[in-house]
N, C-alpha and C positions, 0 to 999 in steps of 0.2 A: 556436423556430419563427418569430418575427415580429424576428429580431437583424435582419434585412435593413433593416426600418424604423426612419427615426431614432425615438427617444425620450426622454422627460423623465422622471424619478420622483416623484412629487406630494407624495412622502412615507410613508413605511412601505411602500414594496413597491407600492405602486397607480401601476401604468406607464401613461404615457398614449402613444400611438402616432401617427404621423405617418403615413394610411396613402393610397395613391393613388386617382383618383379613383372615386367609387362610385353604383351602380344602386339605389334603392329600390324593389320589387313590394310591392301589397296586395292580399291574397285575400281574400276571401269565406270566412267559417267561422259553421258552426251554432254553435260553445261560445265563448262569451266569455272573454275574458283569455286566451285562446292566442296565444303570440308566438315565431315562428322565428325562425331568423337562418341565412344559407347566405353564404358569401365563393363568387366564382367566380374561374375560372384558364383561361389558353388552352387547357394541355393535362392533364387529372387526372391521366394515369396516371404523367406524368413529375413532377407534384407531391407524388405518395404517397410515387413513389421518395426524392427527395429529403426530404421528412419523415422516412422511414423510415433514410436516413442520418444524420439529425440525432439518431434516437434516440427518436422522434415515432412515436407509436402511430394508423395511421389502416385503417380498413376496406377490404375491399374495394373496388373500384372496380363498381358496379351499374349496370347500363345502366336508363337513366329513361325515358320518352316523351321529356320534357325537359330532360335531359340525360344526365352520365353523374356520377355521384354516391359522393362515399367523407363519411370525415364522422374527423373528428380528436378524440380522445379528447384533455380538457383535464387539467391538472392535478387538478380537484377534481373530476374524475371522469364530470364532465358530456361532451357530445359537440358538437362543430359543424362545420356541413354544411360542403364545400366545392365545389363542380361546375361542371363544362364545357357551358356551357350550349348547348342547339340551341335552343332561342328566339328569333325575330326580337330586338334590341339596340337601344338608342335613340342 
């Protein structure tokens, strides 16, 4: 999924990634210790595609208020978000 970025290997398989530049948001939550994480892309639907060529397991594409949202199944099984944001950008 992330071959497009260069990378280093740190040792035993732990890649570190070289990735372009990035938006941090912090929300508001009633439960402590909740932490997401979402990558965004110009266009989702054509990122799915592409994931899904690569062999890359990701959901549907769901239309959000704010945005339009698939989310990538990782290797250990876990998921993360990806989405086309309609939110004002800084």
């Amino acid at each position: 999924m992330f071959s497009e970025f260069p990378s280093v290997d740190a040792g035993d398989g732990w890649l570190i990634f070289g990735l372009p530049a990035s938006e941090a948001a912090v929300h508001p939550h009633n439960e402590n210790d909740r932490h997401e994480l979402y990558l965004m892309c110009d266009d989702v639907n054509a990122f799915v595609e592409k994931m899904r060529e690569k062999g890359v397991t990701c959901t549907d594409a769901a239309d959000q208020r704010w945005g339009i949202l698939t989310a990538v199944t990782l290797p250990g099984g876990g998921e993360l978000g990806v989405y086309q944001p309609r939110h004002e950008r800084p």
